[in-house]
C-alpha positions in Angstrom: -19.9 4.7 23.7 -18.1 4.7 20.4 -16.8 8.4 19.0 -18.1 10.0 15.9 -16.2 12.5 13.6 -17.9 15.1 15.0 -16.6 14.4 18.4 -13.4 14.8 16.5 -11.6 16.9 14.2 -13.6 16.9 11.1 -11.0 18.7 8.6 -8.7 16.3 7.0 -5.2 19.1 6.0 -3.7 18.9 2.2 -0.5 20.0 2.3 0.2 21.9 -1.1 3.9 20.2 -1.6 6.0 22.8 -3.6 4.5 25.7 -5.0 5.9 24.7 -8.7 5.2 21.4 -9.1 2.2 19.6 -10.0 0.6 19.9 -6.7 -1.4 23.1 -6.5 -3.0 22.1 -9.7 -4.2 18.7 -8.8 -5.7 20.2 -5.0 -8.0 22.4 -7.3 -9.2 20.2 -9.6 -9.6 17.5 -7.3 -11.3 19.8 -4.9 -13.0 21.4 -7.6 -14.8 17.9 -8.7 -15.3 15.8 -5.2 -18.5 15.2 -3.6 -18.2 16.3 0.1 -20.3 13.8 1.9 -17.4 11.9 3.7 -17.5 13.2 6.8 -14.9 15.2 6.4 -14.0 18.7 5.1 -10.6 19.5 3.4 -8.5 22.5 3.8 -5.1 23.4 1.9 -2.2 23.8 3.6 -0.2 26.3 1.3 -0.5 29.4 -1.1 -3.6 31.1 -1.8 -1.9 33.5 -4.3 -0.3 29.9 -6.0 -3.9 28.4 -6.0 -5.8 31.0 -7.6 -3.4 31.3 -10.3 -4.1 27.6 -11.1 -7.8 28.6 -10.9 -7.0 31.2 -13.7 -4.9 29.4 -15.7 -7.3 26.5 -15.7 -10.3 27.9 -16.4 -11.8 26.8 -13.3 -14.7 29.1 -11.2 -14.1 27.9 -8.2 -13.7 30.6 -5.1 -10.5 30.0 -3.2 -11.5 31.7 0.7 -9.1 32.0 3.6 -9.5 29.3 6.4 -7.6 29.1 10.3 -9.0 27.0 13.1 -12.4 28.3 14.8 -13.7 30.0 11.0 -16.4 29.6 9.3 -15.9 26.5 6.7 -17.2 27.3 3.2 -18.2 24.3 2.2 -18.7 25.7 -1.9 -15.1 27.3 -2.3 -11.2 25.6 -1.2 -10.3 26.7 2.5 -7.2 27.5 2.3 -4.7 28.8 5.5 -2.0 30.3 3.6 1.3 30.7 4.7 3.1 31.9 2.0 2.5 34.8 -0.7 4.4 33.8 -3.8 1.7 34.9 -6.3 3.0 34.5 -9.9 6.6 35.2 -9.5 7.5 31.7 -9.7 7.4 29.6 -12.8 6.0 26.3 -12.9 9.6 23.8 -12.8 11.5 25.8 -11.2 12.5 25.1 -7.5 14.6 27.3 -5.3 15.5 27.7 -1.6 12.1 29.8 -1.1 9.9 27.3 -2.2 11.9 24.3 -0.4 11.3 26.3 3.0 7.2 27.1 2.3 7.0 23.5 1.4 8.7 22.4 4.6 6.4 25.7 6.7 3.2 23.8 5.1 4.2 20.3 6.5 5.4 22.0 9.5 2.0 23.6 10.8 -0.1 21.2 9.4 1.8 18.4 11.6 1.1 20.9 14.4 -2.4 21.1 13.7 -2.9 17.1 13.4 -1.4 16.8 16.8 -3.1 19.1 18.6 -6.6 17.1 17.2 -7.7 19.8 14.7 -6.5 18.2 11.7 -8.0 14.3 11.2 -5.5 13.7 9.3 -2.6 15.0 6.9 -2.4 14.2 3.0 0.5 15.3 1.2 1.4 16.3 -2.5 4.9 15.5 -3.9 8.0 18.0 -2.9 11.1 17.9 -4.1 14.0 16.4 -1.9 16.8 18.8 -3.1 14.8 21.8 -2.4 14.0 20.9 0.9 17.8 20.1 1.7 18.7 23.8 0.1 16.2 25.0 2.3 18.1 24.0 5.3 15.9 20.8 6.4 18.3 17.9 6.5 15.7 14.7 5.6 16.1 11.7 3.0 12.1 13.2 1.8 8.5 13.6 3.6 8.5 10.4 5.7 11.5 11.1 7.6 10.5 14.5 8.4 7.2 13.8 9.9 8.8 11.2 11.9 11.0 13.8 13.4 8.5 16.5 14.0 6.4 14.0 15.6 9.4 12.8 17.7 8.9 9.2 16.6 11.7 6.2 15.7 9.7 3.3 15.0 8.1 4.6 11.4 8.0 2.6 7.9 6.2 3.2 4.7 3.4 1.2 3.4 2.1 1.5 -0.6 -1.7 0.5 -0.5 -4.1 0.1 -2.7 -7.4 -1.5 -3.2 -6.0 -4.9 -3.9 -2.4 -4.8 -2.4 -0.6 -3.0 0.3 3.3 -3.4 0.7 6.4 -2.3 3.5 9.8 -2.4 2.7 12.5 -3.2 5.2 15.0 -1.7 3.0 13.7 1.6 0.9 16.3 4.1 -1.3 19.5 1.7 -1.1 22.0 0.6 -3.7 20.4 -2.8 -4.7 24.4 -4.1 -4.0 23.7 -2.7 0.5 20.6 -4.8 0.6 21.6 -7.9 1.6 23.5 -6.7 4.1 20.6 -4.1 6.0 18.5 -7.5 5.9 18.7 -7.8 9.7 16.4 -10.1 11.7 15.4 -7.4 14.2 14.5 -4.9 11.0 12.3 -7.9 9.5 10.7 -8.3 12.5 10.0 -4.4 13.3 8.4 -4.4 9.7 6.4 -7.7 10.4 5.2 -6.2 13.9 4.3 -2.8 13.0 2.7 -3.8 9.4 0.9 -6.1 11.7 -0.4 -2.9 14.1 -1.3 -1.2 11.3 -3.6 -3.4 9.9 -5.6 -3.3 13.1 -5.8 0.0 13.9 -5.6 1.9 10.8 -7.5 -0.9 8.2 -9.7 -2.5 10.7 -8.3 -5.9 10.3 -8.9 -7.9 13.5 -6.4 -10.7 12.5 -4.0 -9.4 9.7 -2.9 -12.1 7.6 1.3 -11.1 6.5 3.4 -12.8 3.3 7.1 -11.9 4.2 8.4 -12.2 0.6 12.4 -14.0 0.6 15.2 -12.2 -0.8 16.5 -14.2 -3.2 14.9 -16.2 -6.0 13.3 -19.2 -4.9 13.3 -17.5 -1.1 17.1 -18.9 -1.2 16.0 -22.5 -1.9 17.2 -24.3 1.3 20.7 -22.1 1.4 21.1 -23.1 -2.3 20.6 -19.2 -3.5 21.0 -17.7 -0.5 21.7 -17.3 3.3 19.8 -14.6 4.1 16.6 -16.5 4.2 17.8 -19.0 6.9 20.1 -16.5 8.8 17.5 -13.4 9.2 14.2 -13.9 7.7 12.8 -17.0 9.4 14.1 -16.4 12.8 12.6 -12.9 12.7 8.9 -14.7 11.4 9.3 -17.5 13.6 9.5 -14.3 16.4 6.7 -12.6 15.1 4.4 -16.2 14.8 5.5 -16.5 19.0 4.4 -12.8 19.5 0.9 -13.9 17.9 1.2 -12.3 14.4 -0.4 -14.9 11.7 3.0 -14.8 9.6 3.8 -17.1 6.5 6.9 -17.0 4.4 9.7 -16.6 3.5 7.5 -16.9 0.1 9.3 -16.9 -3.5 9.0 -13.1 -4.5 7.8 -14.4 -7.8 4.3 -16.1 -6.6 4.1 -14.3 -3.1 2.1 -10.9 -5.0 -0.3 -13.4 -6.9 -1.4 -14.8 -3.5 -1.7 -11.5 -2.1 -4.1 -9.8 -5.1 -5.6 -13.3 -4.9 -6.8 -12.3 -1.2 -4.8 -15.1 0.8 -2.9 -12.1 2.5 -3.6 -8.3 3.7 0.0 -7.3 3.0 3.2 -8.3 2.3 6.9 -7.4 3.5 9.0 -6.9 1.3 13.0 -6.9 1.0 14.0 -3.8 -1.0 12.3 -1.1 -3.0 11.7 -2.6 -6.8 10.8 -5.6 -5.5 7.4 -4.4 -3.4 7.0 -1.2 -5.2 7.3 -2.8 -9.4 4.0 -5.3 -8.5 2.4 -2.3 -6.5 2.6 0.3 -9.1 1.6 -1.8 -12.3 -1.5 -2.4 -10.1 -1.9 0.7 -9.0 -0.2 3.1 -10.7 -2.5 5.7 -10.8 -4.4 5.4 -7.5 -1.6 3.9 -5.3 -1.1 5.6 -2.1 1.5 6.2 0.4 1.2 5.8 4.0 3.4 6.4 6.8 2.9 3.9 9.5 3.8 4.4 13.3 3.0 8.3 13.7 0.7 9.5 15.9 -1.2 11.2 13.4 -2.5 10.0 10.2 -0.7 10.5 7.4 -1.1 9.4 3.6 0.4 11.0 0.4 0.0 11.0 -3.6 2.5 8.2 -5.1 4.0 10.2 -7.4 6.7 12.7 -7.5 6.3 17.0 -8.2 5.9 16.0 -12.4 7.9 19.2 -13.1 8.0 18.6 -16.9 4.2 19.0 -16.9 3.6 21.4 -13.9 1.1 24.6 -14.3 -0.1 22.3 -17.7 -3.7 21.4 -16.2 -3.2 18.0 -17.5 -1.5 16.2 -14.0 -3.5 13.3 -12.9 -5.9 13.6 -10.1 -6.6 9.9 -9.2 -3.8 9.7 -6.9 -5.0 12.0 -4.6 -8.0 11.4 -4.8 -7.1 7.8 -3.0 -5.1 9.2 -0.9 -7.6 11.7 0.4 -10.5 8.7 0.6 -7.9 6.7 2.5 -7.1 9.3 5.2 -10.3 9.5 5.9 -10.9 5.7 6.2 -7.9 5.3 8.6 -8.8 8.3 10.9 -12.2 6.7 11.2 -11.1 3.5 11.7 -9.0 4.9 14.7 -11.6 6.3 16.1 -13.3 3.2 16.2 -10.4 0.9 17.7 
């Protein structure tokens, strides 16, 4: 017999990100507008005190009401479990070591939360790297973090939207490193666990994957390139013997029309421009990051903590808007795999 959400956590977590950025603002105006008949119910993972100052300072009459597993889910106010108490002694832009470790508290308990089955899944808003590190947490940004909390090393980023969806063997390295971190058993890790993904998380029975080339052309024959012959295609030819419908190396130029043109359901990319310029001029606004390989469900706004504009009412709510929709598409569709 096939699960339902209600055999299942039904509360998908939304981790506030840092208390000064453009986060709290965008959870209540986005949970201030959405419709709740998905299924699912979303609580914050953050400050109460930080929330209903953006309520005040936007104008907004929505109740902000205190939330833990086991309580009683007000389904007309935000649900909040708040974990820390800055109230308006911050200002809006301005990091510091206090809000780098409630950012990484709010990740913390809500990863707790999602593994023990009472979150459905986690969406994140933007934090700021430095902070974190100040904080005392050592990790490159959010991804890296989870990974480690959740005790996994097979993990990659994927950008999806409605009409692309991207992984990047290579992701923040000098453009100069690349060629050199363009290993045949990286390209095939990507290949297999874009491949995984696409089953269980998008309910794609037979994922069709572009592996885009590295140079221009894909290295026409050697003539631009080695790295096509000497990693790429081994590591396809690999993934077409383990049963993955692979095609490519495809010039990165034409391989993204194809894709938007529905002849693939993803495509592996080398480095971070080259998947993430064709991703974000089609989905700039309602992009969405997910973290593939944890045991959880994870997804996250694509854009960064906006501190020039924080505490302004005027940050964009699209973003996480997708990214809350598509949390709550992949937990169902793992309930249903």
């Amino acid at each position: 017999m096939m699960k339902s959400i209600r055999d299942h956590a039904r509360y998908i977590g939304i981790t506030m990100g840092c208390p000064v950025g453009v986060g709290p603002e965008i959870i209540v105006r986005f949970l201030s507008e959405r419709s709740r008949h998905d299924g699912f119910c979303p609580v914050v993972l953050g400050d109460a005190t930080v929330l209903e100052r953006c309520v005040r300072e936007n104008g907004s009459d929505v109740g902000i009401v205190p939330w833990e597993p086991g309580k009683r889910y007000e389904e007309s106010a935000i649900n909040v479990l708040s974990l820390s108490q800055f109230g308006s002694s911050l200002t809006w832009g301005e990091p510091n070591v206090a809000t780098g470790k409630a950012m990484a508290l709010y990740i913390e308990e809500a990863v707790r939360l999602a593994r023990k089955d009472i979150l459905a899944a986690l969406v994140t808003c933007p934090i700021t790297k430095s902070a974190l590190n100040a904080a005392g947490y050592n990790f490159p940004g959010h991804t890296e973090m989870l990974a480690e909390r959740c005790g996994v090393n097979d993990f990659a980023m994927m950008m999806a939207g409605k009409t692309l969806r991207v992984t990047l063997v290579t992701i923040h390295t000098a453009l100069s490193d690349v060629p050199a971190m363009v290993r045949q058993d990286e390209v095939a890790r990507l290949i297999s666990i874009t491949g995984r993904s696409l089953m269980q998380d998008f309910g794609i029975v037979t994922p069709r994957i572009a592996v885009a080339g590295l140079n221009p052309h894909a290295g026409e024959n050697g003539l631009f390139g080695k790295e096509e012959e000497r990693e790429i295609v081994p590591a396809i030819n690999a993934a077409v013997r383990q049963g993955w419908h692979v095609s490519g190396p495809l010039p990165p130029d034409t391989v993204f029309l194809k894709a938007v043109a529905g002849e693939f359901d993803a495509v592996v990319c080398m480095y971070h421009d080259q998947g993430l310029i064709p991703f974000k001029l089609l989905h700039f606004k309602d992009g969405v990051n997910v973290t593939l390989g944890l045991p959880i469900v994870r997804t996250s706004v694509d854009h960064g903590t906006a501190y020039d504009i924080a505490g302004k009412g005027i940050a964009d709510t699209e973003s996480l808007a997708a990214a809350y929709r598509m949390a709550g598409e992949i937990a169902t569709s793992r309930l249903q795999n």
